[in-house]
N, CA, C and O of each residue as an XYZ file, in Angstrom:
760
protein
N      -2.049    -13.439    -21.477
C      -2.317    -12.105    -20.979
C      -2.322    -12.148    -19.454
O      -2.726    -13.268    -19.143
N      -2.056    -11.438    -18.379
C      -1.633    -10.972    -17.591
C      -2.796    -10.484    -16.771
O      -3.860    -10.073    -17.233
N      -2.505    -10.567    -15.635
C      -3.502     -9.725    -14.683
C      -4.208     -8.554    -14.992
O      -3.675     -8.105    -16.007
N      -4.840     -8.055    -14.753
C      -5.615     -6.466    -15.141
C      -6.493     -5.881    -14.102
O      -7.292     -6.615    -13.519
N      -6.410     -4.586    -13.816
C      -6.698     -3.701    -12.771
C      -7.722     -3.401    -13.146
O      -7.885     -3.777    -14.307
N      -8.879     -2.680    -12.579
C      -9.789     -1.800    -13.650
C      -9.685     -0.432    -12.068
O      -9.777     -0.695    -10.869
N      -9.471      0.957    -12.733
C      -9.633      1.762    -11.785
C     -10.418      2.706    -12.695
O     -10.194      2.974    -13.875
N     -11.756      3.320    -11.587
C     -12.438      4.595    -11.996
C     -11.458      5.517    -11.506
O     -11.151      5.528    -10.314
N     -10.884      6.385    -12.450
C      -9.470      7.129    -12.353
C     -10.395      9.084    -12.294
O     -10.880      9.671    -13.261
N     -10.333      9.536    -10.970
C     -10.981     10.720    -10.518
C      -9.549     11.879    -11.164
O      -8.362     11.602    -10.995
N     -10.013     13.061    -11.842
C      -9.190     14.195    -12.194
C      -9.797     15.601    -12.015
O     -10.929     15.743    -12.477
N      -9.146     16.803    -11.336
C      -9.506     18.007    -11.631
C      -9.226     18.808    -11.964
O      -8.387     19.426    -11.309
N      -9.818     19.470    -13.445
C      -9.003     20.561    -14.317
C      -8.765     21.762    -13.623
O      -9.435     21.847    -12.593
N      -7.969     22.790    -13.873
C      -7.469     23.958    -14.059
C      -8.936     24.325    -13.263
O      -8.685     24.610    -12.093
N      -9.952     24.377    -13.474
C     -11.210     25.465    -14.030
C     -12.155     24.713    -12.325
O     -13.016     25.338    -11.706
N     -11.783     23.695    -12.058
C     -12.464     22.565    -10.851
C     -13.496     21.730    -11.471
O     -14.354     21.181    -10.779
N     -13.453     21.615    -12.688
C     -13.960     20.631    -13.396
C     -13.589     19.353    -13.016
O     -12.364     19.278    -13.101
N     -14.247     17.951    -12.505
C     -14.195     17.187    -12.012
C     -14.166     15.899    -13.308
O     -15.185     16.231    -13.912
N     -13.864     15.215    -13.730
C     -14.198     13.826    -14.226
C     -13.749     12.309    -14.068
O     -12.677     12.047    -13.523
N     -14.417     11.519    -14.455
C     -13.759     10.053    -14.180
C     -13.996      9.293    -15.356
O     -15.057      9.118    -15.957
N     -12.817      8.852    -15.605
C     -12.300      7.750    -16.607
C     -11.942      6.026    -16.034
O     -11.663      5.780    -14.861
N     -12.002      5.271    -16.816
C     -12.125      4.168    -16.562
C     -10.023      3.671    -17.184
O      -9.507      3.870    -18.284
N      -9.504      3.137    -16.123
C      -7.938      3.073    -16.948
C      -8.620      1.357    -16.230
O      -9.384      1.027    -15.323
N      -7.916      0.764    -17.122
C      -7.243     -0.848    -17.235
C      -5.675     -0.741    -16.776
O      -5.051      0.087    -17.440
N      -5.087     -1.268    -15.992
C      -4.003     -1.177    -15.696
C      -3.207     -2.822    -15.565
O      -3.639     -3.545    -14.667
N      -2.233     -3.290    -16.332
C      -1.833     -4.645    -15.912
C      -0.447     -4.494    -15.430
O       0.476     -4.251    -16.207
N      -0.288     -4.636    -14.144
C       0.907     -4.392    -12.969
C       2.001     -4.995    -13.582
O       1.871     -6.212    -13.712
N       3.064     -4.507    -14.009
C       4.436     -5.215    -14.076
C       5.762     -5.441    -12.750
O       6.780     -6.126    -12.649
N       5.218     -4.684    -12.104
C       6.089     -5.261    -10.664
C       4.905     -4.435     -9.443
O       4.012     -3.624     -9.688
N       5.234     -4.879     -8.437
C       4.094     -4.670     -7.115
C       5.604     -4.749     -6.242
O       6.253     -5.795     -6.216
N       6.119     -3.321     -5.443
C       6.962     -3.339     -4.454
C       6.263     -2.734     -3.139
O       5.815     -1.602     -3.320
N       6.068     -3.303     -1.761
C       5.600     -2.491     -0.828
C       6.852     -2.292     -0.136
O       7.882     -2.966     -0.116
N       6.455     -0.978      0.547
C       7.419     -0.068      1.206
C       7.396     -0.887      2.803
O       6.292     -1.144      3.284
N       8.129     -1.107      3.245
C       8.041     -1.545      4.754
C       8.460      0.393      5.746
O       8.770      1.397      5.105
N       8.369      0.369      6.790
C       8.971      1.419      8.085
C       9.089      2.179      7.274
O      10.258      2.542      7.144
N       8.334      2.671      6.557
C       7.900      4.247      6.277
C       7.798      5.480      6.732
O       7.767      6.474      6.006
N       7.729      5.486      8.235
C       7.022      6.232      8.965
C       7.887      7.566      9.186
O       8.865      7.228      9.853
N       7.919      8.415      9.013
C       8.236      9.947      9.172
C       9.041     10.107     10.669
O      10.050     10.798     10.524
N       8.895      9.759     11.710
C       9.111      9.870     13.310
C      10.126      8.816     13.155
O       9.759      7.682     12.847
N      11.611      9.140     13.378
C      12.752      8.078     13.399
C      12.144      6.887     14.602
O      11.656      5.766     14.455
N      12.452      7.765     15.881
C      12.016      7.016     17.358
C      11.281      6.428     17.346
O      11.370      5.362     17.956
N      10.224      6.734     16.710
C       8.612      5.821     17.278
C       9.241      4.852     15.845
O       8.640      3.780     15.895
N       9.796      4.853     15.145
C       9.671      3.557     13.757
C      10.784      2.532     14.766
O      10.636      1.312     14.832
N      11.946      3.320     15.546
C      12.605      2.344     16.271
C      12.203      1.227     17.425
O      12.387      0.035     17.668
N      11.457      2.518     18.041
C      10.394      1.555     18.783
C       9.593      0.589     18.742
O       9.286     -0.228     19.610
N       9.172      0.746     17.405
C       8.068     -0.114     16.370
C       8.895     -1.250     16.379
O       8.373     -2.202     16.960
N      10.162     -1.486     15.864
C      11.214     -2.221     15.482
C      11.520     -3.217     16.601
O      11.469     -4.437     16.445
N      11.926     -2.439     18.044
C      11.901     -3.291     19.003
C      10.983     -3.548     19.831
O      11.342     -4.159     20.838
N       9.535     -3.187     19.704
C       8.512     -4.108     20.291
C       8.674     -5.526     19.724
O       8.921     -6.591     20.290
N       8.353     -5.060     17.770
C       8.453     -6.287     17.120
C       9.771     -7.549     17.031
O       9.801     -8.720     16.653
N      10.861     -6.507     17.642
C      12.122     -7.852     17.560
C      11.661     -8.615     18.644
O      11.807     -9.825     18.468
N      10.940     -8.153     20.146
C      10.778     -8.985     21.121
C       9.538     -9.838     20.744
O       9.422    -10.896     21.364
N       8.674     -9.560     19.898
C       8.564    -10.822     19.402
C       8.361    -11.572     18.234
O       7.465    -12.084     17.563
N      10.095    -11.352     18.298
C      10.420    -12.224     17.517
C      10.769    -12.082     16.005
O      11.574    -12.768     15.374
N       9.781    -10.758     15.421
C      10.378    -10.337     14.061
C      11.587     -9.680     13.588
O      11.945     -8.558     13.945
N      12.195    -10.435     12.769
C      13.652     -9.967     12.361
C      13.558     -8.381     12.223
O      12.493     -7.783     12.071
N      14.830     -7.772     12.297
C      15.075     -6.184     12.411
C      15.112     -6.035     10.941
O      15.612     -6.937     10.270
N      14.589     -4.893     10.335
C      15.065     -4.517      8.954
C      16.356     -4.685      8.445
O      17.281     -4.509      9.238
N      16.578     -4.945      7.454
C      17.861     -4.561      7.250
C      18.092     -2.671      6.641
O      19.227     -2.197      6.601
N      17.311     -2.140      6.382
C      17.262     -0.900      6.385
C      15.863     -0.217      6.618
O      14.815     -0.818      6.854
N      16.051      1.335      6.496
C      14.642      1.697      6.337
C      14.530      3.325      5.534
O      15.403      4.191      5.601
N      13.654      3.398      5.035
C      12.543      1.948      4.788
C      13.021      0.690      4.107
O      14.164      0.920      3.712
N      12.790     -0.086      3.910
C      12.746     -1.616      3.322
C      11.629     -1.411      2.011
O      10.503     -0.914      2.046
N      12.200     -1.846      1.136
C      11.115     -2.555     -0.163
C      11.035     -3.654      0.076
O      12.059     -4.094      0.598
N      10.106     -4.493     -0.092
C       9.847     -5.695     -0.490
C       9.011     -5.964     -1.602
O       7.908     -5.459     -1.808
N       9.842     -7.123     -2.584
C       9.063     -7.392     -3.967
C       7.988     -8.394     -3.517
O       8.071     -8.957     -2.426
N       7.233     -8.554     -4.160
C       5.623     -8.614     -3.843
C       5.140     -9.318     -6.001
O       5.031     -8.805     -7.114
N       5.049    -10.459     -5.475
C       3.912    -11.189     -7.072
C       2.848    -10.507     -7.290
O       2.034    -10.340     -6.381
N       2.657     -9.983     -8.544
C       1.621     -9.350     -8.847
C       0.261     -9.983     -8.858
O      -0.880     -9.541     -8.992
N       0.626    -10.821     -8.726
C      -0.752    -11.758     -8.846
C      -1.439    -12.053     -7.582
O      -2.500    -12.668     -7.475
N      -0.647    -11.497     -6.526
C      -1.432    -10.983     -5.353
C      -2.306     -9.899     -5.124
O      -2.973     -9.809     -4.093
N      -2.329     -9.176     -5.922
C      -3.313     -8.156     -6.084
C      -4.279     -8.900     -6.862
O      -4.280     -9.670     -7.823
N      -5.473     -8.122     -5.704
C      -6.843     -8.519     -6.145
C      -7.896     -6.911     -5.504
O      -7.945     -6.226     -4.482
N      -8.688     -6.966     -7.080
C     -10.169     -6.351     -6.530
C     -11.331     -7.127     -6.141
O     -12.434     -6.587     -6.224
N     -11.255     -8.030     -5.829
C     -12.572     -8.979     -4.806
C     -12.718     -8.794     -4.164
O     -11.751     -8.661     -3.414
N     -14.356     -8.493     -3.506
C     -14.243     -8.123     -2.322
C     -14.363     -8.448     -0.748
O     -14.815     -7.912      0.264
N     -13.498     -9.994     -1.236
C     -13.183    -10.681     -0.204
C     -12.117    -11.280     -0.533
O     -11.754    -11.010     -1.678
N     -11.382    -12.089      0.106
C      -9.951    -12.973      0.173
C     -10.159    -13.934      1.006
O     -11.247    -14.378      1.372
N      -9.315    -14.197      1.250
C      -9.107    -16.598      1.468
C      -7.977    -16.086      2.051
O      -7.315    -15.245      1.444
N      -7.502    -16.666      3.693
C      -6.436    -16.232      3.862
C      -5.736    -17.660      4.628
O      -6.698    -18.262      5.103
N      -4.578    -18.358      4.903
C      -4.439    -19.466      5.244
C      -4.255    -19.305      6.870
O      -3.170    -18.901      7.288
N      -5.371    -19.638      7.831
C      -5.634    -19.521      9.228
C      -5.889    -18.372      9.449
O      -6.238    -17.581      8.572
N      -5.752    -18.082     10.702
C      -6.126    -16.610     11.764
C      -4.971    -15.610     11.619
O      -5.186    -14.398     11.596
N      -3.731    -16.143     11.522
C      -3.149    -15.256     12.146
C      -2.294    -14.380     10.939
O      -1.082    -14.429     10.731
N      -3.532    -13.396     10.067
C      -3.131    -12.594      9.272
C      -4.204    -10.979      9.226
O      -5.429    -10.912      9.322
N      -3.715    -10.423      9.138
C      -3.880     -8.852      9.036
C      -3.608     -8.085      8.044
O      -2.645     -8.123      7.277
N      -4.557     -7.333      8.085
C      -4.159     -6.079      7.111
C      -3.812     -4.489      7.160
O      -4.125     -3.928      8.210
N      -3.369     -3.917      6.426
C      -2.776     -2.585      6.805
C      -3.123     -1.728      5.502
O      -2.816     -2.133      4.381
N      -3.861     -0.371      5.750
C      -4.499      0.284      5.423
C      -2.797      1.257      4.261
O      -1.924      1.935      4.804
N      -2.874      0.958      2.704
C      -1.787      1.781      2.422
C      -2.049      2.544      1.346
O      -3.145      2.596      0.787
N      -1.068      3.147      1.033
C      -1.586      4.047     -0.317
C      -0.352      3.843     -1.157
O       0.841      3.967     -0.879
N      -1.246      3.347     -2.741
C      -0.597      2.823     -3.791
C      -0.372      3.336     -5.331
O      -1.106      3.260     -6.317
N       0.276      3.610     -5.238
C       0.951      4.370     -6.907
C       0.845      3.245     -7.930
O       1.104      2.057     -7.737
N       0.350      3.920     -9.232
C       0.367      3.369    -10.768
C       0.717      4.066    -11.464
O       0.840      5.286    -11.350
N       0.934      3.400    -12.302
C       1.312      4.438    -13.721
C       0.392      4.276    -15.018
O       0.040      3.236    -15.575
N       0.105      5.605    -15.336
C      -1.378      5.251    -16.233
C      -1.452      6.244    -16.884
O      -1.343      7.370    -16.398
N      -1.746      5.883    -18.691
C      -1.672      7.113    -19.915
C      -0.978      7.901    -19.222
O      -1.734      8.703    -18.673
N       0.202      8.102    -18.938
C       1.243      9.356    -18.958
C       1.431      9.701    -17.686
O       2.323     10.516    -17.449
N       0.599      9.131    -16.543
C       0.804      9.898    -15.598
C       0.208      8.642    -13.873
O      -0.461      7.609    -13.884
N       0.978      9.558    -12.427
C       0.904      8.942    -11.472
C      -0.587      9.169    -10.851
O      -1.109     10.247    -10.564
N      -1.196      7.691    -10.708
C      -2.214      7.845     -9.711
C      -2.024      7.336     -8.452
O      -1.190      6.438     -8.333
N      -2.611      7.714     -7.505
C      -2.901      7.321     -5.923
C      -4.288      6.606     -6.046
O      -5.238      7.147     -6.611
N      -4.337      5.638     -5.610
C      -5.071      4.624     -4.721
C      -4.557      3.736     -3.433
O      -3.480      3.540     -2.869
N      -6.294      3.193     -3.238
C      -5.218      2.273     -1.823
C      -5.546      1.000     -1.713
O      -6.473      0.511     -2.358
N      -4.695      0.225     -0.745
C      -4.773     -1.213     -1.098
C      -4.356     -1.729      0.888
O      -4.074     -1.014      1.849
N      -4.488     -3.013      0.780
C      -4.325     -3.344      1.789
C      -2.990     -4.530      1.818
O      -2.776     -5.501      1.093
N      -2.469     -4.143      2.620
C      -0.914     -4.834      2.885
C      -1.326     -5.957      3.762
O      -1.170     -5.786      4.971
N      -1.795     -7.007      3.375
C      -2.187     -8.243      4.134
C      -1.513     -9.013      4.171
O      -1.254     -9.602      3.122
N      -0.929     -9.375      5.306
C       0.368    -10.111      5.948
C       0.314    -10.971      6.777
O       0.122    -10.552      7.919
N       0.437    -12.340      6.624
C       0.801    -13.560      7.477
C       1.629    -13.254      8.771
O       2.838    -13.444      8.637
N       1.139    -12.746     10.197
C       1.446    -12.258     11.141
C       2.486    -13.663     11.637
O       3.465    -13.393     12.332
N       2.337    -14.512     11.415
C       2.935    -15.786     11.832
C       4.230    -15.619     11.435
O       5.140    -15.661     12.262
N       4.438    -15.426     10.217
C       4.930    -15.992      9.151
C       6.283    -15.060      9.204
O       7.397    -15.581      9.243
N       6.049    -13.348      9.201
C       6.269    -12.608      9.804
C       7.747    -12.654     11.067
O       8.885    -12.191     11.137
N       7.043    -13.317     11.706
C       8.090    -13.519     13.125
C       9.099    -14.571     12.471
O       9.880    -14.956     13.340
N       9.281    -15.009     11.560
C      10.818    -15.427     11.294
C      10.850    -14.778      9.970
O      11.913    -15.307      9.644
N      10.533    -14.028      8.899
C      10.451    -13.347      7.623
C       9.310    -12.386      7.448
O       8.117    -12.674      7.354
N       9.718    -11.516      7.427
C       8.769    -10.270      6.479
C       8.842    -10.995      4.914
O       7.963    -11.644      4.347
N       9.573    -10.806      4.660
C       9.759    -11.067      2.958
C       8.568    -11.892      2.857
O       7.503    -11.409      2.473
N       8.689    -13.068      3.170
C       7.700    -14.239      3.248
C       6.494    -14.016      3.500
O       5.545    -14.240      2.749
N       6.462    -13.461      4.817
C       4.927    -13.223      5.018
C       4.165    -12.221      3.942
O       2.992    -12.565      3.796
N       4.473    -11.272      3.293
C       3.946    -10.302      2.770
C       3.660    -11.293      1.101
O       2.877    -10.901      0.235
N       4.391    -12.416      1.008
C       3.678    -12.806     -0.110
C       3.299    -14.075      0.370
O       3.810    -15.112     -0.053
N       2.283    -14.032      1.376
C       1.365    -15.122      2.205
C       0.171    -15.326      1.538
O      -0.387    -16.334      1.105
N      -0.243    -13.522      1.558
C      -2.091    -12.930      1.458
C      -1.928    -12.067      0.466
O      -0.933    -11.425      0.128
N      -3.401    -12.130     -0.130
C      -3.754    -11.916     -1.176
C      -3.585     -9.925     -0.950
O      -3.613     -9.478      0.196
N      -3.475     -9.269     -1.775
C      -3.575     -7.998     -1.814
C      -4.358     -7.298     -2.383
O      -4.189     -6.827     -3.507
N      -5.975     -7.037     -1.188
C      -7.096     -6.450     -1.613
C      -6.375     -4.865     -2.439
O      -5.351     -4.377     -1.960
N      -7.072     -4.201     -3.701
C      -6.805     -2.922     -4.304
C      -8.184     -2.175     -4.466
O      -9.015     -2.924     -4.980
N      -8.662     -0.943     -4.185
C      -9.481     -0.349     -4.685
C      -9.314      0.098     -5.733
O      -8.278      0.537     -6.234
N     -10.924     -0.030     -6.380
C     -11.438      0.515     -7.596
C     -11.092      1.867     -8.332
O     -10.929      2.211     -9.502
N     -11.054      2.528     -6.970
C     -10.747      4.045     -7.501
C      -9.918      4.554     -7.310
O      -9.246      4.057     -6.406
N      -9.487      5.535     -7.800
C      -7.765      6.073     -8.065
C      -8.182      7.725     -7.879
O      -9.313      8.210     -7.922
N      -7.004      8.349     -7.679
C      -7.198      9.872     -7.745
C      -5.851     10.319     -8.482
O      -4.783      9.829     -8.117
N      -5.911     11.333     -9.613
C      -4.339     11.830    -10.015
C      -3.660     12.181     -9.067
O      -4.204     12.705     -8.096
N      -2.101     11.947     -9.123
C      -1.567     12.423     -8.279
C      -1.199     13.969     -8.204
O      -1.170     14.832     -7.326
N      -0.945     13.889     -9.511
C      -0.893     15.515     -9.457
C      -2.011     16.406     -8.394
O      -1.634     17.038     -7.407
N      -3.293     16.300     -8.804
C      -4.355     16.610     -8.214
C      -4.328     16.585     -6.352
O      -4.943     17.357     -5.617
N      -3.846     15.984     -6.134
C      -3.714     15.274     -4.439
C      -2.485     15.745     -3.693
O      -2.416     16.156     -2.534
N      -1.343     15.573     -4.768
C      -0.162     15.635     -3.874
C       0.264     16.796     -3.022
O       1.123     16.695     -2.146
N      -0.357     17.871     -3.311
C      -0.287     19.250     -2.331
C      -0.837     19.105     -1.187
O      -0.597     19.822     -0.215
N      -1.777     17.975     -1.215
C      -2.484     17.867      0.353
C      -2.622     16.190      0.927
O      -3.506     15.738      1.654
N      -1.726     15.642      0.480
C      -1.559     14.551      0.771
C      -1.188     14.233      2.207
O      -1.470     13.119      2.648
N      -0.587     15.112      2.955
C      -0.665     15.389      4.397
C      -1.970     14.739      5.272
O      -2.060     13.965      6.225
N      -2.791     15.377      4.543
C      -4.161     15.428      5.068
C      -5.369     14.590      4.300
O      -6.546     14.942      4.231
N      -4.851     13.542      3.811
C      -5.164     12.153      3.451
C      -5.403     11.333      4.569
O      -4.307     11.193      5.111
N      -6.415     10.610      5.310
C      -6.523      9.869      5.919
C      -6.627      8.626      5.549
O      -7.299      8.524      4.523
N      -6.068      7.200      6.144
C      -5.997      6.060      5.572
C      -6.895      5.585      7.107
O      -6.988      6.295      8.108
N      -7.436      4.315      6.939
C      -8.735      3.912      8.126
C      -8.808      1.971      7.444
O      -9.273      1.532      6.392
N      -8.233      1.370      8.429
C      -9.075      0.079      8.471
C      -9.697     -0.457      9.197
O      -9.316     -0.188     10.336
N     -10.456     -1.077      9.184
C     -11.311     -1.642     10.723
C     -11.440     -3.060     10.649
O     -11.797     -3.514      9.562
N     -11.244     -3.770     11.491
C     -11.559     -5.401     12.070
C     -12.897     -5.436     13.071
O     -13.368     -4.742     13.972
N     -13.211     -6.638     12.377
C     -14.980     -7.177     13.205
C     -14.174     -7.884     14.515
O     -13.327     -8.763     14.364
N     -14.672     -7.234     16.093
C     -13.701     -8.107     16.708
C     -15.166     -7.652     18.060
O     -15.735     -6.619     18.415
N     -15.233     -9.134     18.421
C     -16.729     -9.412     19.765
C     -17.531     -8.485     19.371
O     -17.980     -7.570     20.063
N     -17.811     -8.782     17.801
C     -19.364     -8.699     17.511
C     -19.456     -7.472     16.837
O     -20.550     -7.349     16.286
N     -18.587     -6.380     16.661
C     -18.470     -5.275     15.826
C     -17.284     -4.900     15.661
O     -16.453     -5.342     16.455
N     -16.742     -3.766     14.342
C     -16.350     -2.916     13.884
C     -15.539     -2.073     14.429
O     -16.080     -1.063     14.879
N     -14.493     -2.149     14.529
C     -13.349     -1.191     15.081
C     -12.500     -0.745     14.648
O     -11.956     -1.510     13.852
N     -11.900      0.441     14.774
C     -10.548      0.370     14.023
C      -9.505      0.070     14.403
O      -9.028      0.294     15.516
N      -9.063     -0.440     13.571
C      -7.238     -1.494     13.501
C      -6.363     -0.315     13.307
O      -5.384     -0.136     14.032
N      -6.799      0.775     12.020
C      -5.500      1.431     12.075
C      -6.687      2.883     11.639
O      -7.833      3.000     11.205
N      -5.459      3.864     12.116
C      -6.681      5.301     11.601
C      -5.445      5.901     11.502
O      -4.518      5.384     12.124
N      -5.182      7.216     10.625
C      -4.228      8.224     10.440
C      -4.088      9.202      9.716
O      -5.140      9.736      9.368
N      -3.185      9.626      9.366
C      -3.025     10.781      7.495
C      -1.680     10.699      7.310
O      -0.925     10.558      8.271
N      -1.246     10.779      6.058
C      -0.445     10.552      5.339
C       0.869     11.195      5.817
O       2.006     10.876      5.467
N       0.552     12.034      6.569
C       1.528     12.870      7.165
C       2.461     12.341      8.214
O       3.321     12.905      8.890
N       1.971     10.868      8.148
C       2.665     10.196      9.167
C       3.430      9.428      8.328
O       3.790      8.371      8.845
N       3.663      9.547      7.610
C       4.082      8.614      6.118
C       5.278      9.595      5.657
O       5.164     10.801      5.436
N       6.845      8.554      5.527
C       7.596      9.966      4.383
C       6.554     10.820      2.905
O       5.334     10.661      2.935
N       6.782     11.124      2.483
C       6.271     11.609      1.399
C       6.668     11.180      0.414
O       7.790     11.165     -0.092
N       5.377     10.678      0.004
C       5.017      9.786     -0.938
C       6.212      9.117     -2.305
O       6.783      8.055     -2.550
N       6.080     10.820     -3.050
C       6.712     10.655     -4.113
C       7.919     10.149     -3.889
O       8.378      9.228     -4.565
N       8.458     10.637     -3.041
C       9.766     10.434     -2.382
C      10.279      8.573     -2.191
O      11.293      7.904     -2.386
N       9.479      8.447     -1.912
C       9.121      6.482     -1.306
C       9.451      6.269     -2.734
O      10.431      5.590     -3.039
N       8.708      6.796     -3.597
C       8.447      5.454     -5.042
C       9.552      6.297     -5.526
O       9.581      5.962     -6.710
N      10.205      6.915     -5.420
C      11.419      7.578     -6.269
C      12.923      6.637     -5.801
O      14.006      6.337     -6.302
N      12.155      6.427     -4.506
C      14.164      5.874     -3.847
C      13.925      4.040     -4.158
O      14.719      3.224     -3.690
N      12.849      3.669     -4.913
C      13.252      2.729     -5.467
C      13.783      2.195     -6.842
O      12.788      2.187     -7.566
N      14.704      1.811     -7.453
C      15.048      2.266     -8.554
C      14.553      0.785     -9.728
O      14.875     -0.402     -9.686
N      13.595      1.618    -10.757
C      13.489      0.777    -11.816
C      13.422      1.398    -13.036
O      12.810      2.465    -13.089
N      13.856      1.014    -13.889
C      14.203      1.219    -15.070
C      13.170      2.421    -15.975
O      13.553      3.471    -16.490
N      12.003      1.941    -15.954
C      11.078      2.308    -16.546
C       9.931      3.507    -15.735
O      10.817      4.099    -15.119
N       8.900      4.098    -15.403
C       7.948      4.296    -14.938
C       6.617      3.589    -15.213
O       5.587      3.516    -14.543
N       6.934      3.129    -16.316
C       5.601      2.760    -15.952
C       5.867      0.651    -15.393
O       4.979     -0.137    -15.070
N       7.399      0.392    -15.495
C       7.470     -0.651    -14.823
C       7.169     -0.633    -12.744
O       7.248     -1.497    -11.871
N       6.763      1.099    -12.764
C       6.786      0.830    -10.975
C       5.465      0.613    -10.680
O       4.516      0.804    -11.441
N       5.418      0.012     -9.012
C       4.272     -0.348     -8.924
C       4.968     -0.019     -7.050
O       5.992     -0.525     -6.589
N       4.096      0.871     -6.381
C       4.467      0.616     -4.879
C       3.605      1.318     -4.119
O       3.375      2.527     -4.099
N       2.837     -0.203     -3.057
C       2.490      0.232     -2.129
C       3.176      0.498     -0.561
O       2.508      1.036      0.322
């Protein structure tokens, strides 16, 4: 048997009736989206800060990259090999009894590793997932206005690494649609 998720899965009826269910989920593929970003210029820019140092150029964009499922983890800590790895605040699609949920997870990446392979680095570190999920149905009208937030302990406190809303992000559905797999409930992409 296989890895297994556990998400408290949030829904709201017709009426604003609220509830939460408990889904088990066991991942059959994990793809993250690389240069996502909505703003052509600023993703180019992004591109050539990072070629100067040193990280290879996409070969397109956005970029998928396949990702071992067995890098996903709900612990709420990780083991990472040295300093020089980071994480990135993302939002992650499942497929569950019939239908798409949103949660989020962290894209933790071997910054080293990185400067001669993305591919590589992204299956360095472990891939923290939260517990809780929201339907997508429920969300996707205001997914704009989704904020994603990570913070690093850096000289003694709490800061943020990354802050935003989704709106800086292509749209969503769109991302997990232009990757092509067979099945739905074989997708998996953060």
């Amino acid at each position: 048997m296989g890895m297994r998720l556990r998400f408290a899965c949030e829904t709201v009826e017709a009426d604003g009736t609220r509830s939460t269910a408990l889904h088990t989920v066991a991942p059959s593929a994990l793809v993250v989206a690389g240069w996502t970003g909505r703003d052509v210029a600023a993703i180019e820019h992004h591109i050539e800060e990072l070629a100067a140092l040193g990280v290879p150029r996409p070969s397109s964009v956005p970029l998928y990259y396949r990702v071992a499922t067995q890098l996903l983890t709900q612990s709420p800590a990780i083991e990472a090999l040295g300093d020089q790895s980071s994480g990135e605040a993302e939002p992650v699609f499942f497929f569950s009894r019939g239908e798409w949920w949103l949660s989020v997870a962290s894209d933790h990446t071997d910054r080293h590793v990185e400067s001669y392979s993305v591919a590589v680095s992204k299956q360095m570190c472990a891939k923290p997932v939260a517990d809780t999920a929201w339907r997508w149905a429920d969300v996707q009208a205001r997914q704009d206005t989704l904020e994603l937030r990570s913070r690093i302990f850096e000289d003694g406190r709490w800061v943020d690494y990354q802050r935003g809303t989704l709106a800086s992000i292509r749209p969503l559905a769109a991302l997990r649609d232009a990757w092509p797999m067979p099945t739905p409930r074989q997708k998996a992409c953060s």
